[in-house]
mmCIF file of the N, C-alpha and C atoms, coordinates in Angstrom:
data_MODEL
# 
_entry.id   MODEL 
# 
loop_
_atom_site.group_PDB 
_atom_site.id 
_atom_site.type_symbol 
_atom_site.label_atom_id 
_atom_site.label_alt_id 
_atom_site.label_comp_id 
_atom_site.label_asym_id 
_atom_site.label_entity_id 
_atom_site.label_seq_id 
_atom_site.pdbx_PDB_ins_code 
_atom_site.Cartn_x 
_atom_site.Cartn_y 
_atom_site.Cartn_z 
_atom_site.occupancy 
_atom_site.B_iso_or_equiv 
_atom_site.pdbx_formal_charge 
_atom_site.auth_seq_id 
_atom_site.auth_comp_id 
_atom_site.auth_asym_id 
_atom_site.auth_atom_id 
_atom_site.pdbx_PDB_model_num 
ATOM 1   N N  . UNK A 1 1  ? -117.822 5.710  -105.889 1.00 0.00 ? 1  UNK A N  1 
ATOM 2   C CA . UNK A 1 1  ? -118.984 4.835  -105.913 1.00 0.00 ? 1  UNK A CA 1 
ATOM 3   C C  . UNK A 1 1  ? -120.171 5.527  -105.259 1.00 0.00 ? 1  UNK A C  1 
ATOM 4   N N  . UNK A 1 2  ? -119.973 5.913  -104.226 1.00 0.00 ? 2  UNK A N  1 
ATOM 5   C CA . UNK A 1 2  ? -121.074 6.758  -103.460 1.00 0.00 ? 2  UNK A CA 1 
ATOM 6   C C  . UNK A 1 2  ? -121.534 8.165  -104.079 1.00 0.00 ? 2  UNK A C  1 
ATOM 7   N N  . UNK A 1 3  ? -120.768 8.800  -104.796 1.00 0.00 ? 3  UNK A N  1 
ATOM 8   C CA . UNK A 1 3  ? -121.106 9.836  -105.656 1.00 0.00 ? 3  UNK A CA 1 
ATOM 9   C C  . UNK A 1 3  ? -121.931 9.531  -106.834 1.00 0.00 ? 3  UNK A C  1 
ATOM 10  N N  . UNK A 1 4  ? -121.288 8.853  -107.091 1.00 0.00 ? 4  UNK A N  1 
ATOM 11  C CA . UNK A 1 4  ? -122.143 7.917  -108.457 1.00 0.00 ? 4  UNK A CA 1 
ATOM 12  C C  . UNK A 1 4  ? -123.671 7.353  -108.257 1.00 0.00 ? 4  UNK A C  1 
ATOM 13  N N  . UNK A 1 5  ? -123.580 6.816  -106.930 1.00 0.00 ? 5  UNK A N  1 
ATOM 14  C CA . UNK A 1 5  ? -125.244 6.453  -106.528 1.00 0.00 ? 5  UNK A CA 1 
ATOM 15  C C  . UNK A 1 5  ? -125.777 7.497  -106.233 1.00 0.00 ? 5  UNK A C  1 
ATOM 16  N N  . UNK A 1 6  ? -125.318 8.503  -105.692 1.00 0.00 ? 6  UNK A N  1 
ATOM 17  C CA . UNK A 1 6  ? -125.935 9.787  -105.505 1.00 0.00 ? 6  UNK A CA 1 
ATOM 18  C C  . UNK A 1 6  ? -126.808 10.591 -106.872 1.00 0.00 ? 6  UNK A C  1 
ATOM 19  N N  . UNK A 1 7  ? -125.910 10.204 -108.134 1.00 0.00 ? 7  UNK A N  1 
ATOM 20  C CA . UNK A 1 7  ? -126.108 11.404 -108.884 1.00 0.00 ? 7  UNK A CA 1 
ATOM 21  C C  . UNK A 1 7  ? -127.066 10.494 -109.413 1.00 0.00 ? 7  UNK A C  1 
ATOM 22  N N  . UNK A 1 8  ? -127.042 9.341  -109.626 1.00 0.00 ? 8  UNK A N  1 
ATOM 23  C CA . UNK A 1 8  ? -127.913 8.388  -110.565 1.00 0.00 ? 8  UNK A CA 1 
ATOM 24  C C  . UNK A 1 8  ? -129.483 8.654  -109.749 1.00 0.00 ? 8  UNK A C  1 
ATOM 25  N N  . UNK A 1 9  ? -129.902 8.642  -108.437 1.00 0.00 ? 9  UNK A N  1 
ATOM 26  C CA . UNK A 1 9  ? -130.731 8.555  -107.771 1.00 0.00 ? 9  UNK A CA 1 
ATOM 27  C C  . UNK A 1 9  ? -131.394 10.073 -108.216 1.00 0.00 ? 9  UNK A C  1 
ATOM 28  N N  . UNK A 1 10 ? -130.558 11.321 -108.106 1.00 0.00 ? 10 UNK A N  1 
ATOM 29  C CA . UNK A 1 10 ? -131.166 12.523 -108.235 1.00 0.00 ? 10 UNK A CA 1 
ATOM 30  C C  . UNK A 1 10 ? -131.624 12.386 -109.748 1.00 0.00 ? 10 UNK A C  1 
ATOM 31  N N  . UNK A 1 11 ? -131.287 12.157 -110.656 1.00 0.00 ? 11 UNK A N  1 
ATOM 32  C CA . UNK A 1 11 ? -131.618 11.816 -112.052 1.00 0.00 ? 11 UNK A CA 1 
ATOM 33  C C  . UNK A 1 11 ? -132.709 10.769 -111.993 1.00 0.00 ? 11 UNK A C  1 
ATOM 34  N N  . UNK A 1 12 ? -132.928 10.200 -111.342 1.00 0.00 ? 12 UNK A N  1 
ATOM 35  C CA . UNK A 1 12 ? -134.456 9.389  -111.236 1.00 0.00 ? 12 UNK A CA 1 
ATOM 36  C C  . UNK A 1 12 ? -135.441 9.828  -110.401 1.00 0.00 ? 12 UNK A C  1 
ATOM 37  N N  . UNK A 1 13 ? -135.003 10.677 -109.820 1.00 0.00 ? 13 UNK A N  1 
ATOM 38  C CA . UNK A 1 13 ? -135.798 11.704 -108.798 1.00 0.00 ? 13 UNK A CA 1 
ATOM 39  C C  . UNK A 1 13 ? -136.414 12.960 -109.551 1.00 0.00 ? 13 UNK A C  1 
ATOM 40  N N  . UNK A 1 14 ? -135.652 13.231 -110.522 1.00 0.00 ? 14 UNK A N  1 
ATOM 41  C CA . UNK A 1 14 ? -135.524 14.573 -111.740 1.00 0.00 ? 14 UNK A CA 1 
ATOM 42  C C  . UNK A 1 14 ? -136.891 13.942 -112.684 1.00 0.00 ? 14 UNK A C  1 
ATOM 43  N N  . UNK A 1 15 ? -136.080 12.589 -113.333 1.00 0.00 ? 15 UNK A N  1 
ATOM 44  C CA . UNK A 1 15 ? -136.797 12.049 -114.443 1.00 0.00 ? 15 UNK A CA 1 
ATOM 45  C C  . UNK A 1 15 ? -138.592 11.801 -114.260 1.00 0.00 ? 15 UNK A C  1 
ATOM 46  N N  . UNK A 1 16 ? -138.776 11.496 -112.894 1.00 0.00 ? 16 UNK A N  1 
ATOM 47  C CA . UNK A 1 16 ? -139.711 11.154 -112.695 1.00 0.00 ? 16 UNK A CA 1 
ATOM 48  C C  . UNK A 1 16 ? -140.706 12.517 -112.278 1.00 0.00 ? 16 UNK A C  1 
ATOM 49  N N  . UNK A 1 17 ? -139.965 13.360 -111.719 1.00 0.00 ? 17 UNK A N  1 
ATOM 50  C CA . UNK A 1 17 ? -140.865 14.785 -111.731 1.00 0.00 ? 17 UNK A CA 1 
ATOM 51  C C  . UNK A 1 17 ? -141.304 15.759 -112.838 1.00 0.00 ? 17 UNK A C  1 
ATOM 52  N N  . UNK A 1 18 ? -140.167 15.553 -114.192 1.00 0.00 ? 18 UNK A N  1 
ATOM 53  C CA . UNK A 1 18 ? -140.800 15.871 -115.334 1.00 0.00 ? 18 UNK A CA 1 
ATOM 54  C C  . UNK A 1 18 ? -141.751 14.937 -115.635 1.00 0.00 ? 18 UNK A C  1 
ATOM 55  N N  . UNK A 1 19 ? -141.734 13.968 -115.978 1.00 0.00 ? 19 UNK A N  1 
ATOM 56  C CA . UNK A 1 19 ? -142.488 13.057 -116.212 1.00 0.00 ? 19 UNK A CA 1 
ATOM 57  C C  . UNK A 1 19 ? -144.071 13.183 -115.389 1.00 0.00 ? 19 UNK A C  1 
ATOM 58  N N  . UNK A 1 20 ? -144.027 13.735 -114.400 1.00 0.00 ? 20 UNK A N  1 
ATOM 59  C CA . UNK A 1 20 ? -145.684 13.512 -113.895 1.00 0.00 ? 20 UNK A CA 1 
ATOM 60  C C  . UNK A 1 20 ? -145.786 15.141 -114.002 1.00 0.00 ? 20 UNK A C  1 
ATOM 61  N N  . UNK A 1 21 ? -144.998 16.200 -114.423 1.00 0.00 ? 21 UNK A N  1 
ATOM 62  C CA . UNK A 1 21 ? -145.343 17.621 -114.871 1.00 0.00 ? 21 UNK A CA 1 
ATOM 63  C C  . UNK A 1 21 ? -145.752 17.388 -116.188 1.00 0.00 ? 21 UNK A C  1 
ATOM 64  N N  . UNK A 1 22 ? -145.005 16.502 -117.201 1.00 0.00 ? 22 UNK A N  1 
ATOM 65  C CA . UNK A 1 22 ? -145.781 16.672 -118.769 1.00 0.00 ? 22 UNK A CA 1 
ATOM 66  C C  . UNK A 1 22 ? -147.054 16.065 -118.688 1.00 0.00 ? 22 UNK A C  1 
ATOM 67  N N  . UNK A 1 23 ? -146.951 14.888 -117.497 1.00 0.00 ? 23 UNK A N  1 
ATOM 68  C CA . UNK A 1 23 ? -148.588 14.259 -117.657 1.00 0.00 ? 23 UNK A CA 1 
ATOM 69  C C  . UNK A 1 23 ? -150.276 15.158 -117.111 1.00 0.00 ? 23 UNK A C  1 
ATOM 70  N N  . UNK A 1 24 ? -149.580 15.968 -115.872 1.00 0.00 ? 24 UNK A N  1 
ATOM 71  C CA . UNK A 1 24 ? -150.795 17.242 -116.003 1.00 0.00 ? 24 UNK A CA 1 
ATOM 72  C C  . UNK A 1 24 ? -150.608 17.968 -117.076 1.00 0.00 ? 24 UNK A C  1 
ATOM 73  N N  . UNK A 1 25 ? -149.756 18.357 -117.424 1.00 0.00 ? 25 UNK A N  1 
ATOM 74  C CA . UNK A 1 25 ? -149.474 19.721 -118.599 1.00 0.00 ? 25 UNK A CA 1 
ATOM 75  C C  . UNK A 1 25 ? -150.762 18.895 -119.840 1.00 0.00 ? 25 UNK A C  1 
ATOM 76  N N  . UNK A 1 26 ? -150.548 17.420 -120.124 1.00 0.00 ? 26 UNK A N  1 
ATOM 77  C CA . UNK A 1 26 ? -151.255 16.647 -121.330 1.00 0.00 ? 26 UNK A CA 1 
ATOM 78  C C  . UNK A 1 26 ? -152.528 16.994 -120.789 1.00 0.00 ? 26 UNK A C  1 
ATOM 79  N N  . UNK A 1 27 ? -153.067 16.459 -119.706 1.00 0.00 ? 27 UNK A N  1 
ATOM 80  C CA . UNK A 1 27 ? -154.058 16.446 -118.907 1.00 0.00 ? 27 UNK A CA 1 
ATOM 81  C C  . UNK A 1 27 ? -154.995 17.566 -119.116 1.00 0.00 ? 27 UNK A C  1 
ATOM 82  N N  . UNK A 1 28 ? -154.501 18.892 -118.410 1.00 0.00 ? 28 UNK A N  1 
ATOM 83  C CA . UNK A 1 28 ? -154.798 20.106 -118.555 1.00 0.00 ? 28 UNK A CA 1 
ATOM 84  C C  . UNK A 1 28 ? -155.141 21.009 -120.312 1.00 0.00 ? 28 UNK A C  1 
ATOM 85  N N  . UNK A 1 29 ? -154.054 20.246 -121.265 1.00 0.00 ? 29 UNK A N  1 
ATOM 86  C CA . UNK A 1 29 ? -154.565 20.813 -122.090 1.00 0.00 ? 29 UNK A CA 1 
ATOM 87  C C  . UNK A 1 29 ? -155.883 19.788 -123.076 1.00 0.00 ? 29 UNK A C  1 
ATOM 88  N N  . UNK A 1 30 ? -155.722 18.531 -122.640 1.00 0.00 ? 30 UNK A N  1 
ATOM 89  C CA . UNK A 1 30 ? -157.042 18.085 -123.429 1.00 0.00 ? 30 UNK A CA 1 
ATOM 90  C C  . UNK A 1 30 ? -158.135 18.217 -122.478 1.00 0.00 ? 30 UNK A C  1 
ATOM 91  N N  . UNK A 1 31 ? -158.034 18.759 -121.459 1.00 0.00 ? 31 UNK A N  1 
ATOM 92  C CA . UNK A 1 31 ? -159.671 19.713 -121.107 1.00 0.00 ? 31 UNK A CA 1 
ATOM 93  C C  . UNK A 1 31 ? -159.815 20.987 -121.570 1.00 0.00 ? 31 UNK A C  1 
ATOM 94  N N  . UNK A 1 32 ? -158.856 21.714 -121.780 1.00 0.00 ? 32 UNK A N  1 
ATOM 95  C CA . UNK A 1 32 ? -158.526 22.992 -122.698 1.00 0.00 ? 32 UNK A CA 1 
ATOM 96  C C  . UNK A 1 32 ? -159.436 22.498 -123.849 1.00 0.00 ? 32 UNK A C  1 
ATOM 97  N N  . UNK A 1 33 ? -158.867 21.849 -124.920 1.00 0.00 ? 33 UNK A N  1 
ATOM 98  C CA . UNK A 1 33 ? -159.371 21.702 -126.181 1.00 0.00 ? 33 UNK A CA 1 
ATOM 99  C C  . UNK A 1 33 ? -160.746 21.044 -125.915 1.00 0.00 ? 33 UNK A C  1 
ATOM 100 N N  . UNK A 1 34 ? -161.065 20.314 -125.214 1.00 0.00 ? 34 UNK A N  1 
ATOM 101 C CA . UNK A 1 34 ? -162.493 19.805 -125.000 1.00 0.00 ? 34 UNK A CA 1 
ATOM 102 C C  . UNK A 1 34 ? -163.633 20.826 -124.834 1.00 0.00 ? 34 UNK A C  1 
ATOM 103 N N  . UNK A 1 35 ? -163.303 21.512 -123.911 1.00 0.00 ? 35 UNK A N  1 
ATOM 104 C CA . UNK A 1 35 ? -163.883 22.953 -123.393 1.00 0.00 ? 35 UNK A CA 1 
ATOM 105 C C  . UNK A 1 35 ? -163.705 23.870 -124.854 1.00 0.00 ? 35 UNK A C  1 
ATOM 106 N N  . UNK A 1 36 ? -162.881 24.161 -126.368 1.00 0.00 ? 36 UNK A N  1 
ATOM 107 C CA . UNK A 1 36 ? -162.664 24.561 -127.028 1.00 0.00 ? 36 UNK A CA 1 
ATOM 108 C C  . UNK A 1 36 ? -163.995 24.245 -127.878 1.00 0.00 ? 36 UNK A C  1 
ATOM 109 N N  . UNK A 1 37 ? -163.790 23.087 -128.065 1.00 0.00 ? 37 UNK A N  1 
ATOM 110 C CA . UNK A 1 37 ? -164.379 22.051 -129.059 1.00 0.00 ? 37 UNK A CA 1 
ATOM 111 C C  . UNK A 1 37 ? -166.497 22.211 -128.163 1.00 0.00 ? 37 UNK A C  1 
ATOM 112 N N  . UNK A 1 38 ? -166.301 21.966 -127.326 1.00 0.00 ? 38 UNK A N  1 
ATOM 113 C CA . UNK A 1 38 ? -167.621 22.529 -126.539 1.00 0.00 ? 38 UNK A CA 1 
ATOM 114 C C  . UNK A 1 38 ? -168.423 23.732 -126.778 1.00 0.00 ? 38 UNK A C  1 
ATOM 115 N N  . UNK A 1 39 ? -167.454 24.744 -127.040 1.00 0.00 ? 39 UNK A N  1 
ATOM 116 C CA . UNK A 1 39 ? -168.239 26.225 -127.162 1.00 0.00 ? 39 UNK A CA 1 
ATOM 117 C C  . UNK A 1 39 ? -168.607 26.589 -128.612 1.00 0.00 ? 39 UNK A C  1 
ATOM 118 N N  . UNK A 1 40 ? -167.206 25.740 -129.531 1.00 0.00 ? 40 UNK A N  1 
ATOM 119 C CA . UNK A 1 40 ? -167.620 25.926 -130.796 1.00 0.00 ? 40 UNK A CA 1 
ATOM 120 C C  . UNK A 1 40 ? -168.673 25.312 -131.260 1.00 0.00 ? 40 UNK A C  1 
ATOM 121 N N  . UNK A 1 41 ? -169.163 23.678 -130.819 1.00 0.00 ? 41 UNK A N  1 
ATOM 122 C CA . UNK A 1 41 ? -170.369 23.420 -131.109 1.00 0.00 ? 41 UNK A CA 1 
ATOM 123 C C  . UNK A 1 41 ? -171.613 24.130 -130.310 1.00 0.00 ? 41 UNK A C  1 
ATOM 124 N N  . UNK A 1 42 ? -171.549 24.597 -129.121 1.00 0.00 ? 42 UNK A N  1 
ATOM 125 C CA . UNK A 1 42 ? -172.703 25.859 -128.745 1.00 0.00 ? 42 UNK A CA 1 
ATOM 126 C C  . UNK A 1 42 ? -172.884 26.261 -130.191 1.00 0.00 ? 42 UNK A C  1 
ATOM 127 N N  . UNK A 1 43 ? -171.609 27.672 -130.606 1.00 0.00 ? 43 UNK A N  1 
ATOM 128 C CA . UNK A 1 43 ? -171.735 28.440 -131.296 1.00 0.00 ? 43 UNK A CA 1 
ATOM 129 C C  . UNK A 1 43 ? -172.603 28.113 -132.675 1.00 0.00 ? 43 UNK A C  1 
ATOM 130 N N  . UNK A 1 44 ? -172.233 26.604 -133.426 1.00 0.00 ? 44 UNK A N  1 
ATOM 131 C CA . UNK A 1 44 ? -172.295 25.996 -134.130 1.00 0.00 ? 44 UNK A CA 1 
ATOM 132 C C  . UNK A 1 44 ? -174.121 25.786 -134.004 1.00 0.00 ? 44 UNK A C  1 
ATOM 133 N N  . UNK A 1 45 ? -174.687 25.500 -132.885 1.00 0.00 ? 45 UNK A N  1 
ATOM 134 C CA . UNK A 1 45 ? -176.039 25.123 -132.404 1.00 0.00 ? 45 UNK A CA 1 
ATOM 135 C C  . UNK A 1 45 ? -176.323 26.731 -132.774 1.00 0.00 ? 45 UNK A C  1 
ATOM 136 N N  . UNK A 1 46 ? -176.056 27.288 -132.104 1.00 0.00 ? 46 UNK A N  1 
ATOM 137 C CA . UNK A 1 46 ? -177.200 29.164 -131.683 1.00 0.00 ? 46 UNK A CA 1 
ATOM 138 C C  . UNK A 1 46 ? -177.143 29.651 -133.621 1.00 0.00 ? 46 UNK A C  1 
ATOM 139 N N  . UNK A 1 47 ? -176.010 29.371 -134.220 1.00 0.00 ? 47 UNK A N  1 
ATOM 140 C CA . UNK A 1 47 ? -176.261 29.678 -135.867 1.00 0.00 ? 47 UNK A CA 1 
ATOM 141 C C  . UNK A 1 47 ? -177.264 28.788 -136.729 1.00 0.00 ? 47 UNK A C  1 
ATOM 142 N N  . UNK A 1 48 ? -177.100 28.025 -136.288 1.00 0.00 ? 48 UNK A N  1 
ATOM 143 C CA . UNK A 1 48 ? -178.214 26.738 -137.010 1.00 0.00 ? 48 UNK A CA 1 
ATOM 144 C C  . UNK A 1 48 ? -179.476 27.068 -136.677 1.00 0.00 ? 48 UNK A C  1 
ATOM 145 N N  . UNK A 1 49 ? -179.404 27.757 -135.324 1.00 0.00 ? 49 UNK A N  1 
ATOM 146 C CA . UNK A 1 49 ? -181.219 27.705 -134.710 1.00 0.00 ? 49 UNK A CA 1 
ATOM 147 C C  . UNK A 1 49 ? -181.429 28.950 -135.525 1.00 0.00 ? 49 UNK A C  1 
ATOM 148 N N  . UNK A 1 50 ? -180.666 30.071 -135.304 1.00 0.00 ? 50 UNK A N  1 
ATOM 149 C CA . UNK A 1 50 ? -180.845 31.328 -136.092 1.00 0.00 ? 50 UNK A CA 1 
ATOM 150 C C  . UNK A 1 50 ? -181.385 31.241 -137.542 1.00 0.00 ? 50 UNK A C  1 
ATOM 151 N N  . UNK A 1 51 ? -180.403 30.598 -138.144 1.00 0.00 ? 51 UNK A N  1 
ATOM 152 C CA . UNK A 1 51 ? -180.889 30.450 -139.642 1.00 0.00 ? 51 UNK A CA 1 
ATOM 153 C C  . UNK A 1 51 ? -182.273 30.059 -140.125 1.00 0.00 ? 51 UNK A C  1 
ATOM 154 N N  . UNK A 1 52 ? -182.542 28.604 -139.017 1.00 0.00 ? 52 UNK A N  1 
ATOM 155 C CA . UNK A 1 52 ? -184.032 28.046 -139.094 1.00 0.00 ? 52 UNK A CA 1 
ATOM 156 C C  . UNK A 1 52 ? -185.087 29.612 -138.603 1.00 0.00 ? 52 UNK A C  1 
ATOM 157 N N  . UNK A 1 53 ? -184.731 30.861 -137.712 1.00 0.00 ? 53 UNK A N  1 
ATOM 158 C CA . UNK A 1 53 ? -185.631 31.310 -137.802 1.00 0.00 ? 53 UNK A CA 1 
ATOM 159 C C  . UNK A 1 53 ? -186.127 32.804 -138.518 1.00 0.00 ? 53 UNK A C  1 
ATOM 160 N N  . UNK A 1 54 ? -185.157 32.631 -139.325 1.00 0.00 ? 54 UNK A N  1 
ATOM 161 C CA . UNK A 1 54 ? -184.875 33.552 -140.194 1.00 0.00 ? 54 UNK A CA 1 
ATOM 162 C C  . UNK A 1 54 ? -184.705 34.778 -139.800 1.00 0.00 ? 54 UNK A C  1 
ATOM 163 N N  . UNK A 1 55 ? -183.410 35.096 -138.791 1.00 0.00 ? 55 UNK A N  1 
ATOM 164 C CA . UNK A 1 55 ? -183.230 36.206 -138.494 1.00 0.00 ? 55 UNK A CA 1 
ATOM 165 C C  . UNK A 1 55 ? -181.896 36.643 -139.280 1.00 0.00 ? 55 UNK A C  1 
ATOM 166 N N  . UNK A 1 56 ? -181.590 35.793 -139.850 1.00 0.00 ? 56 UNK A N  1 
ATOM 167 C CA . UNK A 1 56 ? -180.423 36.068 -140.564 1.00 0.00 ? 56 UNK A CA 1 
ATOM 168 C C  . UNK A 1 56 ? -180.578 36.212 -142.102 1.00 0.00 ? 56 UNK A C  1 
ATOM 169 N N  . UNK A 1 57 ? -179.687 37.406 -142.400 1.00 0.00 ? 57 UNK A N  1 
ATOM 170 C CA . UNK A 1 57 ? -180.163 37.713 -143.596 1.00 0.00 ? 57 UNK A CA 1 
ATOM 171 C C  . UNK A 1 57 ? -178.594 37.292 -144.758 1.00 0.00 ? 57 UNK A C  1 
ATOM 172 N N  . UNK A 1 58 ? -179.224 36.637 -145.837 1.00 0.00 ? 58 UNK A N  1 
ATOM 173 C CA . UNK A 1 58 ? -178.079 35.957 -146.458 1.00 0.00 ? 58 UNK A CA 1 
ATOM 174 C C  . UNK A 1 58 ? -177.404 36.983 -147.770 1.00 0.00 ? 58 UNK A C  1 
ATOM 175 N N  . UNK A 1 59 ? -176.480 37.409 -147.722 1.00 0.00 ? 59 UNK A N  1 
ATOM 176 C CA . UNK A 1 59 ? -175.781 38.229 -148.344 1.00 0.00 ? 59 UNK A CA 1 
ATOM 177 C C  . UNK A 1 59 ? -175.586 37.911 -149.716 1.00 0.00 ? 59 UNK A C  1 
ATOM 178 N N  . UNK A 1 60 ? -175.281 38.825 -150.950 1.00 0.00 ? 60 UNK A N  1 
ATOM 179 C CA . UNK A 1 60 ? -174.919 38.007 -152.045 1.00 0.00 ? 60 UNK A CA 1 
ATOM 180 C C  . UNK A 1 60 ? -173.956 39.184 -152.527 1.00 0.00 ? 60 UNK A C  1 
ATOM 181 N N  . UNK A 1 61 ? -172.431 38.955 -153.387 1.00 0.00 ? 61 UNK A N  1 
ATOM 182 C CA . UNK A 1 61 ? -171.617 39.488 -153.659 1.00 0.00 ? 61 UNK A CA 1 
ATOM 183 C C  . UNK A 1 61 ? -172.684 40.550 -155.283 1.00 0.00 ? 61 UNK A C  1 
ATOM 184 N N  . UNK A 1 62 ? -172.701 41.516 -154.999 1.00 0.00 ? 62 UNK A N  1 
ATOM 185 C CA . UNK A 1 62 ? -172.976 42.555 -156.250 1.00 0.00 ? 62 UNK A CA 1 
ATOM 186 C C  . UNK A 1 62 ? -171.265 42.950 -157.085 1.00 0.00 ? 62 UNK A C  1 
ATOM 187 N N  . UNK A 1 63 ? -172.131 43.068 -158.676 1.00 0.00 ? 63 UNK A N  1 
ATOM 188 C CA . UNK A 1 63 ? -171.170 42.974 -159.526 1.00 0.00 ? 63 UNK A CA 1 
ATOM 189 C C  . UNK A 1 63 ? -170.165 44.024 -159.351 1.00 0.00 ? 63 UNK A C  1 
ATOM 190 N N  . UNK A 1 64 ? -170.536 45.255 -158.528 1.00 0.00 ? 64 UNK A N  1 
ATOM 191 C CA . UNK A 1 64 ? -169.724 46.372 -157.948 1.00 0.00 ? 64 UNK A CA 1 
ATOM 192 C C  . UNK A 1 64 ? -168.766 45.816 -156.450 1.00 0.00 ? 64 UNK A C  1 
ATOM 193 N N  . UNK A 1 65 ? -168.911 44.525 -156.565 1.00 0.00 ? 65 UNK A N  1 
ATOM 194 C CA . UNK A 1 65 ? -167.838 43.732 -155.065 1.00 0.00 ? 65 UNK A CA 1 
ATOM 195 C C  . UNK A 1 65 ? -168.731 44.060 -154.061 1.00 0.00 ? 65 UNK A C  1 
ATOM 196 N N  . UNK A 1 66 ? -169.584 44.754 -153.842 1.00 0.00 ? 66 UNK A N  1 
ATOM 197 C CA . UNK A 1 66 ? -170.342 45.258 -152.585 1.00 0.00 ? 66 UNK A CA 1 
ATOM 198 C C  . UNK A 1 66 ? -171.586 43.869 -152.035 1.00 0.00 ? 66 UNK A C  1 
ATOM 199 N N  . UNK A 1 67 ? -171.413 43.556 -151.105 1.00 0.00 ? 67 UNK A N  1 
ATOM 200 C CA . UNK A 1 67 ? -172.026 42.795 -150.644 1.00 0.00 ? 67 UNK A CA 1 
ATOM 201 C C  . UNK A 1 67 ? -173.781 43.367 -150.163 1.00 0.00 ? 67 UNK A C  1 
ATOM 202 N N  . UNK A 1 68 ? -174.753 42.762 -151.142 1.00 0.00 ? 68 UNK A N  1 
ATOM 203 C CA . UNK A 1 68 ? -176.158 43.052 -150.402 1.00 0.00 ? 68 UNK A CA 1 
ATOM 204 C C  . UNK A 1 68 ? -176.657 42.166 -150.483 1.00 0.00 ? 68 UNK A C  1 
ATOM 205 N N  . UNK A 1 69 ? -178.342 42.230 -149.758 1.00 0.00 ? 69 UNK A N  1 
ATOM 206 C CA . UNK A 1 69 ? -179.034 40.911 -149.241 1.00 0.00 ? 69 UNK A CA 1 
ATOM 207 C C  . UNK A 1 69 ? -179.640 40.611 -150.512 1.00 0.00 ? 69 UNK A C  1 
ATOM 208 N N  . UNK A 1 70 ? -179.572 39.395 -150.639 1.00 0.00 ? 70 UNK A N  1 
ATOM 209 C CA . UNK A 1 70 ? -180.220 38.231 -151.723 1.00 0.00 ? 70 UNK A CA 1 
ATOM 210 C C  . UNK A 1 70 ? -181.254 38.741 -152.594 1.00 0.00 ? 70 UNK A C  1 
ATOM 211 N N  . UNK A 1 71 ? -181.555 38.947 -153.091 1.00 0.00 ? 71 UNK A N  1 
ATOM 212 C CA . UNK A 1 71 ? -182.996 38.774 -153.887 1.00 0.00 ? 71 UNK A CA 1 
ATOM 213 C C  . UNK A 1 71 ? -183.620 37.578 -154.032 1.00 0.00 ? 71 UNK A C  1 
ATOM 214 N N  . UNK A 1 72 ? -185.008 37.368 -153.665 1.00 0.00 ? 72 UNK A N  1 
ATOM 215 C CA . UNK A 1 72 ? -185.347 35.929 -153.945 1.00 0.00 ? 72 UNK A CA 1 
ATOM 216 C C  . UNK A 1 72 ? -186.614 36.416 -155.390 1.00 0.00 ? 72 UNK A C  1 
# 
């Protein structure tokens, strides 16, 4: 009987320490992906502003596969 309360107690002692390790582990990675999701819209902003100022030059596939800039 006393072994038995023993082992049941360490198993709720166990259960409950995974349990608040997966909840930082969750924690930690949806600031991961937030912080992900953050830089890609930066990135997403600095290409958009670029384009508006025409420093970017827009490529067009030539019938030789070779990629050159547009003709307008």
């Amino acid at each position: 009987m006393g072994s038995t309360l023993v082992l049941i107690v360490t198993a709720i002692i166990i259960g409950l320490g995974v349990r608040a390790i997966m909840r930082d582990w969750r924690k930690s990675f949806r600031e991961e992906d937030k912080r992900a999701a953050e830089a890609k819209n930066e990135q997403l902003q600095r290409n958009r502003s670029e384009v508006k100022k025409g420093a970017m030059v827009t490529l067009e596939r030539d019938k030789d596969g070779v990629y050159r800039p547009k003709k307008d």
